[in-house]
C-alpha positions as CSV (number, residue, x, y, z in Angstrom):
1,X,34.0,27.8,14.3
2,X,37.3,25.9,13.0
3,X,37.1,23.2,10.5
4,X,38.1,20.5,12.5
5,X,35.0,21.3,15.1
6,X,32.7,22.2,12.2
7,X,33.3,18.5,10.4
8,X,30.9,16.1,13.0
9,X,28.3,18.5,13.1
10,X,28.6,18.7,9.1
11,X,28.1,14.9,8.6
12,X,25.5,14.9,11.5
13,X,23.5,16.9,9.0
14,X,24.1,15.1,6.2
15,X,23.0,12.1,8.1
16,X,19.5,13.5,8.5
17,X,19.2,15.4,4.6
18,X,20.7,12.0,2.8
19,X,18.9,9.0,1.8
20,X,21.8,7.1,2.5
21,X,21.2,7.1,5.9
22,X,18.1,5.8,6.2
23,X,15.8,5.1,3.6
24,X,12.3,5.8,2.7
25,X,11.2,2.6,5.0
26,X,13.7,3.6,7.8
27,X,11.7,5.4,9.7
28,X,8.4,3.0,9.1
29,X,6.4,2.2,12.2
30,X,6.4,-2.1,12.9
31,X,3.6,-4.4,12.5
32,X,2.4,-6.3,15.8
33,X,2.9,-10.2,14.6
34,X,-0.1,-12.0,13.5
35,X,-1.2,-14.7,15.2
36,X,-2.0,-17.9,13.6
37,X,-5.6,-18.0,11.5
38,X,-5.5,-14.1,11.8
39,X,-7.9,-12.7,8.6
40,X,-5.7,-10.2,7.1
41,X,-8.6,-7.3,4.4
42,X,-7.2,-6.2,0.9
43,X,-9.3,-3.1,0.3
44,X,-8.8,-1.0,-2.8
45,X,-9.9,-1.0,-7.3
46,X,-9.2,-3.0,-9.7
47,X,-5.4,-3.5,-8.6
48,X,-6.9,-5.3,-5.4
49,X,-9.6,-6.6,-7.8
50,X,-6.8,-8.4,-9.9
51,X,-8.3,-6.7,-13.3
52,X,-6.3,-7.6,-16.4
53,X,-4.8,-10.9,-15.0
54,X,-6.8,-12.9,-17.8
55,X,-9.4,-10.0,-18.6
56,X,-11.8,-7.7,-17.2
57,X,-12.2,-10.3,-14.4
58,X,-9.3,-12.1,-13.3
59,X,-9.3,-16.2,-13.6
60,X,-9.8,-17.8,-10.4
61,X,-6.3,-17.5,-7.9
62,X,-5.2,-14.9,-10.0
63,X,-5.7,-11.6,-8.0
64,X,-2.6,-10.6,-5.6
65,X,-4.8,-11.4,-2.3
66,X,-5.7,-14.9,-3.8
67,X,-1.3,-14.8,-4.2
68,X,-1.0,-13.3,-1.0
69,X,-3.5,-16.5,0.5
70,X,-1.1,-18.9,-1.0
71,X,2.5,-16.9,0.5
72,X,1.4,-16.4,3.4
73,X,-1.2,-18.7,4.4
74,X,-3.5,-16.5,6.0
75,X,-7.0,-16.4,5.8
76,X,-6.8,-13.1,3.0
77,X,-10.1,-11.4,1.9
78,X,-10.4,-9.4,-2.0
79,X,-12.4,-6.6,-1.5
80,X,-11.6,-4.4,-5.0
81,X,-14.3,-2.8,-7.0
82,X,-12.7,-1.6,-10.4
83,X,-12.8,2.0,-10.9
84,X,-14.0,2.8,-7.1
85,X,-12.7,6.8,-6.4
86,X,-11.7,7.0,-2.5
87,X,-15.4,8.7,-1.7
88,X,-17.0,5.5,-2.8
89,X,-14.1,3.0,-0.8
90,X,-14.8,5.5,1.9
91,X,-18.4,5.0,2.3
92,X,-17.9,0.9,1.5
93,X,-15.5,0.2,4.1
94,X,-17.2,0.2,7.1
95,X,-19.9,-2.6,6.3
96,X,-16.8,-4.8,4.9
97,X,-15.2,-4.3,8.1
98,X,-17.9,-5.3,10.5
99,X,-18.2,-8.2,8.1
100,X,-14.9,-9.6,8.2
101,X,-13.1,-8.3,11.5
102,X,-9.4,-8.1,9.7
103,X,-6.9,-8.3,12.1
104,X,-4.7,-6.1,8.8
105,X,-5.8,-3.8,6.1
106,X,-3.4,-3.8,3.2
107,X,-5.1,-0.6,1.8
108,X,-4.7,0.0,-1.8
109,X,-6.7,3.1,-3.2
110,X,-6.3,6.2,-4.6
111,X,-5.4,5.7,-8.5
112,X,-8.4,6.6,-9.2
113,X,-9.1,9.6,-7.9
114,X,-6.0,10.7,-9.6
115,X,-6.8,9.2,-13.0
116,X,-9.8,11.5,-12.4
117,X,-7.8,15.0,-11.5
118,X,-10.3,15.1,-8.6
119,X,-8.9,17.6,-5.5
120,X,-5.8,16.0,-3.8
121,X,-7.0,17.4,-1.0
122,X,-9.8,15.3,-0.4
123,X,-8.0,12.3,-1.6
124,X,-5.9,12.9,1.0
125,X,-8.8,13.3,4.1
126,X,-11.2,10.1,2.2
127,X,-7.8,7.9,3.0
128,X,-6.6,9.2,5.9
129,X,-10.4,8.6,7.6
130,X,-10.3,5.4,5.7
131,X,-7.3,4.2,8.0
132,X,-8.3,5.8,11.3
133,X,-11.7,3.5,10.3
134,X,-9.4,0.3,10.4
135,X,-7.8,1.2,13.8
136,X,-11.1,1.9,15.1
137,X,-11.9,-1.5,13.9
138,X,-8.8,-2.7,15.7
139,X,-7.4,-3.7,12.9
140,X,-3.6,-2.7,11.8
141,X,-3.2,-0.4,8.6
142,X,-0.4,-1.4,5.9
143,X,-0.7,1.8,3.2
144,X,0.5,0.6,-0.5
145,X,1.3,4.2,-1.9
146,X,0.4,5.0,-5.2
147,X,1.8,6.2,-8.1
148,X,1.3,10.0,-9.6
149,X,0.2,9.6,-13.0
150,X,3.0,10.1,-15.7
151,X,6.4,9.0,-17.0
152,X,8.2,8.8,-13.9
153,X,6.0,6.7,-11.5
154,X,6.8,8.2,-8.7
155,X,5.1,7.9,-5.2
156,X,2.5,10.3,-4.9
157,X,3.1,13.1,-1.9
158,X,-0.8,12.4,-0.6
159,X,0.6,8.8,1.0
160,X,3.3,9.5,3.1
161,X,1.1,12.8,4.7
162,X,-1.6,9.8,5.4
163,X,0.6,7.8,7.0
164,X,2.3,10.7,9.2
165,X,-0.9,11.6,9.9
166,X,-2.3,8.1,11.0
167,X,0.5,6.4,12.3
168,X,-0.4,3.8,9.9
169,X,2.8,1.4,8.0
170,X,3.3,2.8,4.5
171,X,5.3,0.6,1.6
172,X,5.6,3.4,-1.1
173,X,8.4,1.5,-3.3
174,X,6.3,-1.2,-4.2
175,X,3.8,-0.5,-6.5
176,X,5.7,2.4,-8.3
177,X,8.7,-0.3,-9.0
178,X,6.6,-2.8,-10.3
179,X,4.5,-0.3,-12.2
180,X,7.0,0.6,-14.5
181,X,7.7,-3.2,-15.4
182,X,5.7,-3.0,-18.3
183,X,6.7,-7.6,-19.0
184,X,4.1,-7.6,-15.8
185,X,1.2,-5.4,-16.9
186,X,-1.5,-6.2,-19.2
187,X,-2.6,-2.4,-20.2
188,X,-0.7,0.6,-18.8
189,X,-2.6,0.5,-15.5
190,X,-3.1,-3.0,-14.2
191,X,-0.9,-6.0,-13.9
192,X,-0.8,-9.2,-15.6
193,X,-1.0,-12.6,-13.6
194,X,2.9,-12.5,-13.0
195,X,2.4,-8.7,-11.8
196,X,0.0,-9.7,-9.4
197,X,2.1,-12.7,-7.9
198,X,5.0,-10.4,-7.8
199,X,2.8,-7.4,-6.1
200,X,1.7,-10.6,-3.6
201,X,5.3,-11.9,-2.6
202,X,6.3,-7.8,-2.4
203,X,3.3,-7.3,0.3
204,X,4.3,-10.5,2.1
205,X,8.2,-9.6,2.3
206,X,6.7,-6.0,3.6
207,X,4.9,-7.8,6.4
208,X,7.6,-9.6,7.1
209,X,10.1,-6.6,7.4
210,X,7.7,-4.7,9.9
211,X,7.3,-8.1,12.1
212,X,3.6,-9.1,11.3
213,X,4.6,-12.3,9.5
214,X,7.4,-14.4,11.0
């Protein structure tokens, strides 16, 4: 094949091996808009719990679903048990869904089992049965990806699988970036108040990306 041939079909594949050409949200599916009222579930541990934003438990309008109430204006629900491993959010989530009926799940889970060193593997099938619960619900599925533990905070390899797997919308910058601001965490795991407004206004510019928040 001569060069000049060669060259399109050489940046064609660069296109598709490069970053550059996309990014890790390029290829993210939307968000059907909310409508007005709509009850939007934040389901995880202590991060959705708000922990360390004034101790142990947070002061009142501290957590990032009380944050995300007061950005968005939705009707947000906190549903975060500190410590919780996926088996335990797993077997939770269904009564918390037939008691509030979200319209969204921002699903926040994971760290724990991690923390733990328990088997990826079934990490990985407690949160990928934990989404296809919400859709069943009929309730849409925004995935914040977590962290492997270490240095680096990068995302861990379990979330984008999930969210190939489910179809589900995955943000797997945010919590990682913020993560390794350590002026907006209170201990080496959990944010401070500012962290948690911060992880709030993230979420809310995520839903507005993938067109559920105008």
């Amino acid at each position: 094949m001569r060069p000049a041939r060669a060259l399109p079909l050489l940046l064609l594949l660069a296109c598709f091996l490069l970053p550059a050409c996309g990014g890790p949200d390029a290829a993210a599916p939307g968000l059907s808009p909310l409508p007005p009222g709509a009850t939007v579930l934040c389901f995880g541990d202590s991060l959705t719990y708000g922990s360390g934003a004034g101790g142990f438990d947070p002061r009142p309008g501290a957590s990032f679903p009380e944050a995300l109430a007061r950005e968005t204006g939705l009707n947000v629900v906190r549903s975060g048990v500190p410590g919780e491993t996926t088996d335990r959010g797993l077997a939770r989530l269904p009564r918390v869904l037939e008691a509030e009926r979200p319209a969204l799940v921002v699903l926040e889970h994971g760290g724990n089992d991690f923390l733990r060193g328990l088997p990826e593997a079934r990490t990985e099938a407690n949160l990928t049965a934990m989404v296809r619960a919400c859709q069943e619900a009929h309730a849409q599925v925004l995935l914040l990806g977590v962290p492997q533990p270490g240095l680096l905070l990068k995302l861990h390899p379990v979330y984008p699988r999930v969210a190939a797997a489910t179809g589900a919308a995955l943000d797997g910058e945010l919590l990682p970036t913020l993560l390794a601001d350590g002026n907006i965490k209170s201990d080496p795991m959990h944010f401070n108040a500012a962290g948690y407004e911060k992880l709030a206004q993230g979420v809310a510019a995520t839903l507005r990306r993938l067109g559920a928040l105008q």
